[in-house]
N, C-alpha and C positions, 0 to 999 in steps of 0.2 A: 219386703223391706222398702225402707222411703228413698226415695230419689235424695231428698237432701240430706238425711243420715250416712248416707254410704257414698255420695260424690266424694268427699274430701279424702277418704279411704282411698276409693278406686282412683284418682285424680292423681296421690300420690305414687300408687301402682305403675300406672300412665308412665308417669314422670320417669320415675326409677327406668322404666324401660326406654323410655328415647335420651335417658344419658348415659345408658349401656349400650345404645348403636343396635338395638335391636327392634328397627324400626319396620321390618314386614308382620313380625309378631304383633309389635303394636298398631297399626293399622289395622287387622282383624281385628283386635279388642274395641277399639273404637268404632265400629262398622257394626258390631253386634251393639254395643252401647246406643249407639244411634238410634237402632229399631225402638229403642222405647225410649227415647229421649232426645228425639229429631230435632229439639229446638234450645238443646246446650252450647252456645255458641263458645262454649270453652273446649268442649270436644269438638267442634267443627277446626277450631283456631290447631289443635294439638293436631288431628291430623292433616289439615295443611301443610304444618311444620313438618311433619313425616316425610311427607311424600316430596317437598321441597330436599332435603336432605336425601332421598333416593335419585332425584333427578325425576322427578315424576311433574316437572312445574306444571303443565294441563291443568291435572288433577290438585295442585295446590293451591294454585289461584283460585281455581271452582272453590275450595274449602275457604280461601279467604273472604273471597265473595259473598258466600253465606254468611259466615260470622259476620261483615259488616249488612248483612241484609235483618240477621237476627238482631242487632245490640247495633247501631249509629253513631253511637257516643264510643264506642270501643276505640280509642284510637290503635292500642296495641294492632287491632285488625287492619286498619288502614298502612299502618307502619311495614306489617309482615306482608298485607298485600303488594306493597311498593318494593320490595325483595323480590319478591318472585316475578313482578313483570318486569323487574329489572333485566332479572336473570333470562327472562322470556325476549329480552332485548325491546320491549313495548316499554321506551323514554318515556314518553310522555305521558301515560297511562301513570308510568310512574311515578312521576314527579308531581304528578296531582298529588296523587296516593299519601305521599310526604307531606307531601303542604296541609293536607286534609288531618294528617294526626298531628302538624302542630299547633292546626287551628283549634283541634279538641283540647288539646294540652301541651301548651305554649310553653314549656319549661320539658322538652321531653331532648333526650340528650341525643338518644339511638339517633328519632329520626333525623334528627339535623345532620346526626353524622352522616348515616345513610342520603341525605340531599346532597353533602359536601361532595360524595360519591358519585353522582348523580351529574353537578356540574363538572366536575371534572372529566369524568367522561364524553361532556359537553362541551370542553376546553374553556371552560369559563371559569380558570383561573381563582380571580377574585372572588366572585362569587362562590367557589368552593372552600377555598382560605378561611370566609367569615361562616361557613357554614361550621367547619372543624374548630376554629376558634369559638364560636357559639356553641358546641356541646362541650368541648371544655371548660367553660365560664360557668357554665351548668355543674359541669359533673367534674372537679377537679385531678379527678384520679381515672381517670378512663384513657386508659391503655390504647384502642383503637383507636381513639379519637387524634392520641399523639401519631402514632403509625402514620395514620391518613395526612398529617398534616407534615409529617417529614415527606412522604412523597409527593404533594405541592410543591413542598422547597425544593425538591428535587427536579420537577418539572421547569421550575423558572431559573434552574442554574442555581441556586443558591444551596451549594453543597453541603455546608457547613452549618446552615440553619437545620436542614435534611439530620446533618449527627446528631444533632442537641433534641432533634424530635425522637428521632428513633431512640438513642438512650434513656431518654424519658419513660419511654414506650415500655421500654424494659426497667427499669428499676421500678416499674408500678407491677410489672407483670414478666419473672425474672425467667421462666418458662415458654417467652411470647416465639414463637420461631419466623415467625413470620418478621415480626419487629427485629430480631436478628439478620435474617436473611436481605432484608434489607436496608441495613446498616451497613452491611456487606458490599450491598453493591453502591453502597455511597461513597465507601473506601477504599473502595474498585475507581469510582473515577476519578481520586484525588490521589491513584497512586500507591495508597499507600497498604500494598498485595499483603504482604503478611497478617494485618491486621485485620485485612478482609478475610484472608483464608480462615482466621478462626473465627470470625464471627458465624461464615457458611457453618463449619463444627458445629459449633454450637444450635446454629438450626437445626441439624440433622441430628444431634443429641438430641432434643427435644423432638424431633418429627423425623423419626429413621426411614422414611420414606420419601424424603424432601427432593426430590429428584431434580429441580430445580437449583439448589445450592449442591448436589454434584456440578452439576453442570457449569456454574460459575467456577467452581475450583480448579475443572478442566481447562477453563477458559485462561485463568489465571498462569495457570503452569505452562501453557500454551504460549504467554505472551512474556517467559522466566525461558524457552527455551527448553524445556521438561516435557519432550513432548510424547515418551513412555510411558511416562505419570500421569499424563494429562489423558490418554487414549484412557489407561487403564479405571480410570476416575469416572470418566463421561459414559465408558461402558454400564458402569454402576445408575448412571443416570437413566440408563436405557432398559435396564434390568428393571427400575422401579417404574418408568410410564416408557412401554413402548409403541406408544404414539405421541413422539415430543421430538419433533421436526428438527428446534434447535440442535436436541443432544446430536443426531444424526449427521448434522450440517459439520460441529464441533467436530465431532470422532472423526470425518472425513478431512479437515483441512490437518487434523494431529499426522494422519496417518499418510495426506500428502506430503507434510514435513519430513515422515520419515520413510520416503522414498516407496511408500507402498502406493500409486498413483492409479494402478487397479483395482486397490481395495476402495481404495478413497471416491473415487468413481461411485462405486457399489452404494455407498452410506450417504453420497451427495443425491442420489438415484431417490435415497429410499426416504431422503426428506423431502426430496420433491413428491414425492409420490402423497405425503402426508399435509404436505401444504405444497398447492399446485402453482399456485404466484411467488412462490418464495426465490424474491429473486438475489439473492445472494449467493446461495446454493445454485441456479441455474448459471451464476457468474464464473463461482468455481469449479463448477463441471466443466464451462467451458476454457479454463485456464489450466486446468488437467489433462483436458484435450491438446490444447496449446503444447503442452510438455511432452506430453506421448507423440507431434508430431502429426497430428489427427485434427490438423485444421479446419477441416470442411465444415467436422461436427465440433470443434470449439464455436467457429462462426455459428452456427446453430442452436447451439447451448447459449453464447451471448444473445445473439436475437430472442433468445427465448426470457432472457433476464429484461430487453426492454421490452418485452409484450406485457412482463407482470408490473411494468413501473415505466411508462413512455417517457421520464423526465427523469430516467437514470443515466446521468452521464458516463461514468465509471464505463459503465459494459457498452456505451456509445464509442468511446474514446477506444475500447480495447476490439471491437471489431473492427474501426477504421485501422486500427493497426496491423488489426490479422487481413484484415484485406491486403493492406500494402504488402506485409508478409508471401500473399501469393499471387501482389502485381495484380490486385481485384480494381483496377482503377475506375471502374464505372461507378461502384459504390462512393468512392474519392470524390470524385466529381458531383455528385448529387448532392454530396455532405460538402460542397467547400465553402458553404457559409456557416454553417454548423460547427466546420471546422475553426474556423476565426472567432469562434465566443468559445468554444465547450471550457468547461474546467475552470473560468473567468469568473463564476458570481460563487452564488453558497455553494456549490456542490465543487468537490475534488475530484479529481483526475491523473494518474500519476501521468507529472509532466512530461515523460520521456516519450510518450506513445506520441504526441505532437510533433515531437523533434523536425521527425522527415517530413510533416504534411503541411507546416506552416513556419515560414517565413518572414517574423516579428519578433524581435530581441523582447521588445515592452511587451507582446503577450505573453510572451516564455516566461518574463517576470511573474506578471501577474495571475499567470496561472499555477506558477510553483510559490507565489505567497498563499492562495487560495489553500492549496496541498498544506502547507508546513503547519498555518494556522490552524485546520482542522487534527491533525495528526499530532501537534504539540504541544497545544494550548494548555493541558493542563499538567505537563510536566514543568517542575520547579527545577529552575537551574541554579548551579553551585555559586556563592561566588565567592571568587578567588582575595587574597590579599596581598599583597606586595614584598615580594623578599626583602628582607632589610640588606642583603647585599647581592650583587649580579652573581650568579652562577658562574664556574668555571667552566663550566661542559652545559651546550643548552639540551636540554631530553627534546629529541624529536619523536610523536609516535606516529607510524604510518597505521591506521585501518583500514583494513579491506578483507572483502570473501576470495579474492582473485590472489592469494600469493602460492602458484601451481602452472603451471605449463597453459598462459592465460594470455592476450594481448597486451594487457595492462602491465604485465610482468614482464613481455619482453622488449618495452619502451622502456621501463626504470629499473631493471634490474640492476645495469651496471652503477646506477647512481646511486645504491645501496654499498656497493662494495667501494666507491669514491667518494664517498661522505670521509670527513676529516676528523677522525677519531677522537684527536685531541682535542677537537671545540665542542664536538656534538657527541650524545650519546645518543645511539639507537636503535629504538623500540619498537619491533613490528607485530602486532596486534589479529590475529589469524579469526575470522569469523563464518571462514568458509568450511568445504570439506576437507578429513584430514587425508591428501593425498602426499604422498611419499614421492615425487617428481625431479625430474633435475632442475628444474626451478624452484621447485620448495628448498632442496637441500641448499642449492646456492645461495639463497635469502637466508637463509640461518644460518650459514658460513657468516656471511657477511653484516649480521648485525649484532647489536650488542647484545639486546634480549630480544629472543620470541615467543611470543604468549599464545598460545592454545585458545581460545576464547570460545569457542563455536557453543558451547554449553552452558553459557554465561547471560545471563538478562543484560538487557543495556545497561543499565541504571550498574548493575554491576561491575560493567565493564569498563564505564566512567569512574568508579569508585576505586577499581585498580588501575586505571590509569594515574587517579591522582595521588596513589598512594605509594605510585612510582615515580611522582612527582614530576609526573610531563610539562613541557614549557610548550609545548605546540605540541595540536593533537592534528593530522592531517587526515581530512575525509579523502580515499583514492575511492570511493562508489557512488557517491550522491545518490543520484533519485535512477539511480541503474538497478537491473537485476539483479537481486541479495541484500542491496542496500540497507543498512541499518542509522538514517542521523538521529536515529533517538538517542545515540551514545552522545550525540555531542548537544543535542537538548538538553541533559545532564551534564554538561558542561565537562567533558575528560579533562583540559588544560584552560590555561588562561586566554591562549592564543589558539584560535579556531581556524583551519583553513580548508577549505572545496577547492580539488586540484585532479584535472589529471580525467579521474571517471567518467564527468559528468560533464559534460560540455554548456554548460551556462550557470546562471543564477539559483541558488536553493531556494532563495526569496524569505528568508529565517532572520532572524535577530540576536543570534548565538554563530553563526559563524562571520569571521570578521575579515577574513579575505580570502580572494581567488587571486588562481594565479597564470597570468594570461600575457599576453604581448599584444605591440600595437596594431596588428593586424586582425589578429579574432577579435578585441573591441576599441575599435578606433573612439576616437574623442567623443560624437556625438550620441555613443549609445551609454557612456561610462553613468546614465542615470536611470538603465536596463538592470543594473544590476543590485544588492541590497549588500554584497560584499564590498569592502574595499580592493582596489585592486593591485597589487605585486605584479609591476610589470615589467615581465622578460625582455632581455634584449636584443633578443633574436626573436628564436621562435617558446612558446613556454611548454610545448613538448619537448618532453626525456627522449634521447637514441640509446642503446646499446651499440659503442660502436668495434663489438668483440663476437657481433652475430656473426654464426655459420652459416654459410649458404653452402648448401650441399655438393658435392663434389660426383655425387653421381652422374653418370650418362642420361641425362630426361630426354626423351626423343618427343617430335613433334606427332608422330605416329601413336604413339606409347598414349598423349596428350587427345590422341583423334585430330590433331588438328591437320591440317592440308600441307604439303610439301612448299607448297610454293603459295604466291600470293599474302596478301597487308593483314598481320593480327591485332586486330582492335582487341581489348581487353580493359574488365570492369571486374573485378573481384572483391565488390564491396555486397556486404547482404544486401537480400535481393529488396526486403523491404525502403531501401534509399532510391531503389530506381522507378521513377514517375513518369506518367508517360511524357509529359515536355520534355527532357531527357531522352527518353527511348525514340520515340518521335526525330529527333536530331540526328540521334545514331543510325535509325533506319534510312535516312536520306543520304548520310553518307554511304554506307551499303551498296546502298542501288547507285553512289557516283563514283564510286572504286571496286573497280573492276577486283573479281577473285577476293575479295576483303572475307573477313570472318569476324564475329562477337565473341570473344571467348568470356563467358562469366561464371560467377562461381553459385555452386548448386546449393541454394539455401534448403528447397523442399518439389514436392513434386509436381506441387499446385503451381507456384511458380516458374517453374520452368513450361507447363504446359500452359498457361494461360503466356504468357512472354512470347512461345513460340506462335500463339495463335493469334495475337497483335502484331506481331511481323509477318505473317502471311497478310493482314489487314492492311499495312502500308509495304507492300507491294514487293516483298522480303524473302525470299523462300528460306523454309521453318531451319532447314538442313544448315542455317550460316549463322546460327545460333549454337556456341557447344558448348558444355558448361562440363563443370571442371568440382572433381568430389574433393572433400576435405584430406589433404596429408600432413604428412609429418613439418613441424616450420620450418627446419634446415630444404625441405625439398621443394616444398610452397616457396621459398626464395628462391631457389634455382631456377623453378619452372615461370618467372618472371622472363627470363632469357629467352624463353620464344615467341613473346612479347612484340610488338613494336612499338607502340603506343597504349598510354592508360585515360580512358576516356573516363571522370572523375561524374559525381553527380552533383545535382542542385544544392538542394534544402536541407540535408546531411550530407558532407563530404566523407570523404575517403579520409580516415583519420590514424590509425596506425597502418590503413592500408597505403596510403600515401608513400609511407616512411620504410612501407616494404620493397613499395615499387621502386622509391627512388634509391632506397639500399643497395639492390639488386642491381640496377644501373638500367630502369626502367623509364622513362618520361612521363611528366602527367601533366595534362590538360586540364583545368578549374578553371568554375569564374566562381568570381566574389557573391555573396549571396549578402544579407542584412546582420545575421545573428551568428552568435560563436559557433555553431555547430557547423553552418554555411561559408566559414572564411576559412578553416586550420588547413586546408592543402593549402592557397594560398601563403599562409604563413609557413608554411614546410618550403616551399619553395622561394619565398622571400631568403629563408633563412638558407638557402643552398645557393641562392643568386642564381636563378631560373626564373627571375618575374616575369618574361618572356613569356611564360606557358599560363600567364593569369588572366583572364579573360575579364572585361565588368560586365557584357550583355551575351543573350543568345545569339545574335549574330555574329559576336567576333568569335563566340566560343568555338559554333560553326564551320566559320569560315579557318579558322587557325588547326583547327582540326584537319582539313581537308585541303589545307597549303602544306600541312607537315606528310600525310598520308600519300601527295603525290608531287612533292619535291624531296626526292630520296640526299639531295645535298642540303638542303636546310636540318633532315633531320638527322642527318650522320654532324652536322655540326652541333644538333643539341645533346646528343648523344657524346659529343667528345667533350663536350663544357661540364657535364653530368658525372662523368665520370674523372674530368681532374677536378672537378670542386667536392667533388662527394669525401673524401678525407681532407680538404684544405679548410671548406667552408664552416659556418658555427655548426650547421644542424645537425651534422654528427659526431660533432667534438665534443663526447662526453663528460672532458675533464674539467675544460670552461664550461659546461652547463651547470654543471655540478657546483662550482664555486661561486656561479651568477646565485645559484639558486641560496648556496649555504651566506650568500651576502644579505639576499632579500630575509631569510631565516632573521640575521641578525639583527637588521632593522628593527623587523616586526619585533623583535623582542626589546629592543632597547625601549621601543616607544611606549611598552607593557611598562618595562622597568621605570620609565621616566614620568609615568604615568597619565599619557599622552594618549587618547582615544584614536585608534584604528584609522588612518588616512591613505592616501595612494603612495605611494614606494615604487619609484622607477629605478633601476636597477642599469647602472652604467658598464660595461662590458670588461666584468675582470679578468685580464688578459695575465 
């Protein structure tokens, strides 16, 4: 039979078979076809295409290469050849390739598309723009061409152009899953999850294999707080490509969430193992390490995040931390210019890990605008409207993870239970674990409502808050561990305030005041901060002043500590202590006789690298003793064997302060620049102890070491201490609480009056 008789026959056979996906079958058919008809450059072109769709590219570009060796003018050939070296990662090869079939046929829609793709990959933007616009001009109804052209807009931020592409994409082509799928994730970044979660649906209807849009769904649920839903989701993703690093990375931070931090390990392991630079996964391996305890190899796991990415600050930022964590100060020191920029330009940093290592109000700023902007930017906040008359009762809500036998709980608890019923209602807002504690139950004794929340997406949580029509929503966590300010990016009330948690600035444009005294930010830093500030008139920490101090026998034995002989003591974590600081204290050591360090036992690393820098200045290890965590009633007692509290730099002692000097402990501060470096200060201002404030290392020094060995200076600080300690403001809970429910009013009035957020100094109501 004739070759031209039976091509169109056998051509359609062909055909039939590579749109059945039974592309090894067809490959023999055409290979025997060949033998008598070597110079068909349409059987060359068809099984190029085969073997491209096997992953065979070698062997498909060879088959392109002939067909354009057979036929010149083929552009089809040049076009499909430009696919497969795409695919082969040979750009430039490529890109001829395209150019070459639209120089044959300058009206061809694919390859423009296929170029758009090309530059893009190239990051040339523009260039890929007009190339997608150009085969739609062409071809008005081509599905891909819109696809391609939503993920430009997507690329240049222009989210919303990105929608109008992708539905495009689909109403030409209502089966497109791909054009679903990434609808999806345009929906994803504007928020609005629900309507992403069915778009992924809808992918995975049409492409039951989409393991991809599992995987966003995970993500999703993930970021809803679902994070049962979210494991059991992203498993599915794992089920259909298991080698897809992401789903991997996803399943391990769900299953960190819930508390399984060995499994989480396991899955963070098994993406690295599938992508070896993935450094995100090497981030949160090492922040699971963090949590188990297992710092050596968190450090390890972070170092291994900046080996895959040298200009990832993130896991920069969180090893200077874990260093300090175990007193690694050599690393400190190498990074202390590093330390002065990190977290300051495009790249975020969670502020807090700086606290203790730098010493600048304006970079604390500017590195938690850095933070909010990246983390905020596209959430839409609410906004509020003006009651048409004042409220009889203003809704206070407190949020936090910490309402549980917590330090934050036991500076404000009492000021839950002396809140004024009758002007304020109040709402505390639970995002933590649900523990059953004698501080959880007290807190729900003593407020109006408490809301469960820990199950709740932010966005939700602001939506009941405003639906319980809060007039001030109060962040107690900022940028701390558990932290959630995306509730208040979502705007929960009209009146935003950062109090308490977080010892500085959010650096955000939805919260509208902190609230601080004039000591933690004197006059010249008040433009450190992007809040207004509510200022205390004393100190603007809460006391309990109905704390237990335990009434057991603590013996100094029981404590290891020495019979006899000066107890220095520093019971603040170990990451605040630096060695400028340590350094100070070691020369005291060695100038009083029998003295001891007693500190408190963060971890193990810490304690052994501590003891092996006071060997270093000249310290024997043994006058080092550190002290394990107990119960708070007996952690106050055990203050009593005490003689003095030696406070640190760059973070102070901050509810540790208010234990010591509860307990009827002395403390030693000096002033440092930013709010984290002043609140002992301010604790003792407000106890009228300025006496023990120090401004330089010298006097800090020297005042240290006139109280340690003049036993009459310091039996007189000791007697001041103890009759100011109930006379003076700092633990007169009843006036804090009224200072505080004045500043409350203020801020509200100036809502009502419709008067934009200014400073509010708060006069002493006695």
């Amino acid at each position: 039979m004739s070759t031209q008789k039976t091509s169109k026959e056998i051509l359609q056979k062909l055909i039939n078979l590579y749109n059945n996906g039974k592309f090894t079958n067809l490959i023999q058919n055409i290979e025997k076809l060949l033998e008598n008809n070597p110079k068909d450059f349409i059987l060359w072109n068809l099984l190029g295409a085969s073997n491209k769709r096997l992953g065979n590219l070698d062997e498909a570009i060879n088959s392109f290469k002939k067909v354009i060796e057979l036929n010149p003018n083929y552009s089809d050939g040049f076009n499909n050849l430009g696919v497969a070296l795409k695919d082969k990662g040979k750009i430039n090869e490529s890109l001829n390739s395209f150019n070459k079939a639209i120089s044959l046929r300058p009206h061809y829609p694919e390859a423009y598309n296929n170029l758009g793709l090309i530059f893009r990959d190239q990051g040339k933007i523009n260039e890929s723009l007009n190339s997608f616009n150009k085969a739609i001009s062409l071809r008005p109804h081509y599905p891909e061409a819109y696809n391609n052209l939503g993920l430009i807009f997507r690329d240049q931020g222009k989210i919303n152009e990105s929608l109008n592409s992708f539905k495009e994409a689909i109403n030409l082509k209502e089966d497109y899953a791909e054009a679903h799928y990434n609808l999806g994730i345009s929906l994803q970044k504007l928020e609005i999850l629900n309507k992403a979660i069915k778009s992924y649906e809808l992918a995975i209807n049409f492409k039951p294999d989409y393991a991809e849009a599992y995987n966003n769904i995970g993500v999703i649920f993930q970021s809803q707080g679902k994070f049962d839903q979210a494991l059991t989701i992203i498993k599915k993703a794992i089920a259909f490509n298991s080698n897809f690093p992401e789903a991997f990375y996803n399943a391990g931070v769900a299953l960190r969430e819930l508390g399984d931090i060995n499994e989480a390990i396991l899955y963070y392991n098994r993406a690295i193992k599938l992508k070896q630079n993935y450094k995100e996964a090497h981030y949160n391996l090492g922040i699971a390490f963090q949590e188990l305890g297992k710092l050596d190899q968190s450090i390890k796991s972070l170092r291994n995040a900046v080996l895959s990415d040298p200009y990832f600050e993130k896991a920069k930022s969180q090893i200077l931390y874990q260093s300090a964590n175990i007193c690694d100060w050599n690393e400190i020191e190498i990074n202390k210019k590093l330390i002065e920029n990190i977290g300051m330009s495009k790249q975020y940093v969670s502020p807090f890990t700086i606290l203790s290592l730098h010493d600048s109000p304006q970079s604390h700023k500017l590195r938690s605008e850095v933070y909010a902007k990246a983390k905020y930017i596209n959430i839409q906040s609410h906004k509020f409207i003006k009651p048409l008359k004042k409220t009889e009762q203003i809704r206070i809500g407190y949020f936090s993870a910490d309402f549980h036998n917590h330090a934050t709980m036991y500076l404000i608890a009492r000021i839950f239970e002396l809140h004024n019923k009758d002007k304020f209602k109040i709402f505390a807002y639970s995002y933590g674990p649900n523990i059953n504690d004698e501080m959880r139950r007290r807190l729900i004794k003593s407020v109006s409502y408490f809301r469960d929340v820990r199950l709740k997406t932010d966005h939700d949580i602001a939506l009941l808050a405003r639906n319980d029509k809060i007039d001030i929503a109060v962040d107690l966590k900022g940028y701390t561990k558990d932290g959630r300010t995306g509730i208040f990016a979502y705007r929960a009330a009209p009146i935003q305030i950062n109090y308490l948690g977080y010892p500085g600035t959010l650096g955000t444009n939805f919260i509208d005041y902190i609230i601080a005294d004039h000591t933690v930010i004197p006059e010249p830093n008040r433009n450190s901060f992007t809040e207004k500030i509510i200022f205390m008139p004393n100190s603007y920490q809460p006391n309990d002043n109905t704390r237990e101090i335990s009434k057991k026998k603590i013996t100094k034995t029981a404590m290891n500590l020495p019979e006899k002989g000066f107890i220095f003591c520093c019971f603040n974590n170990n990451y605040k202590i630096l060695s400028k600081e340590f350094s100070i204290w070691m020369r005291i050591l060695n100038k009083v006789q029998d003295s001891v360090l007693w500190l408190l036992k963060t971890n193990e690393f810490a304690e052994y690298n501590l003891k092996k820098e006071a060997e270093k200045r000249g310290v024997n290890q043994n006058r080092l003793i550190f002290a394990k965590n107990v119960e708070q009633s007996d952690h106050l007692a055990r203050h009593k064997l005490a003689d003095l509290f030696l406070d640190t730099f760059n973070y102070n002692a901050h509810t540790t302060t208010s234990d010591a000097l509860w307990s009827g402990l002395p403390v030693v501060t000096k002033l440092g620049k930013s709010f984290q470096s002043r609140v002992a200060g301010s604790l003792l201002q407000a106890i009228e102890l300025s006496e023990l404030i120090t401004e330089n290392e010298i006097d800090y020094e020297s005042l240290i070491l006139e109280l340690a060995t003049s036993s009459e200076k310091l039996i007189k600080i000791n007697e001041k201490l103890k009759k100011n300690r109930l006379l003076m403001p700092l633990f007169n809970s009843e006036q804090y609480t009224k200072n505080l429910e004045k500043g409350f009013e203020i801020a509200y009035q100036k809502y009502f009056n419709q008067t934009k957020p200014e400073t509010i100094d708060i006069i002493d109501k006695l």
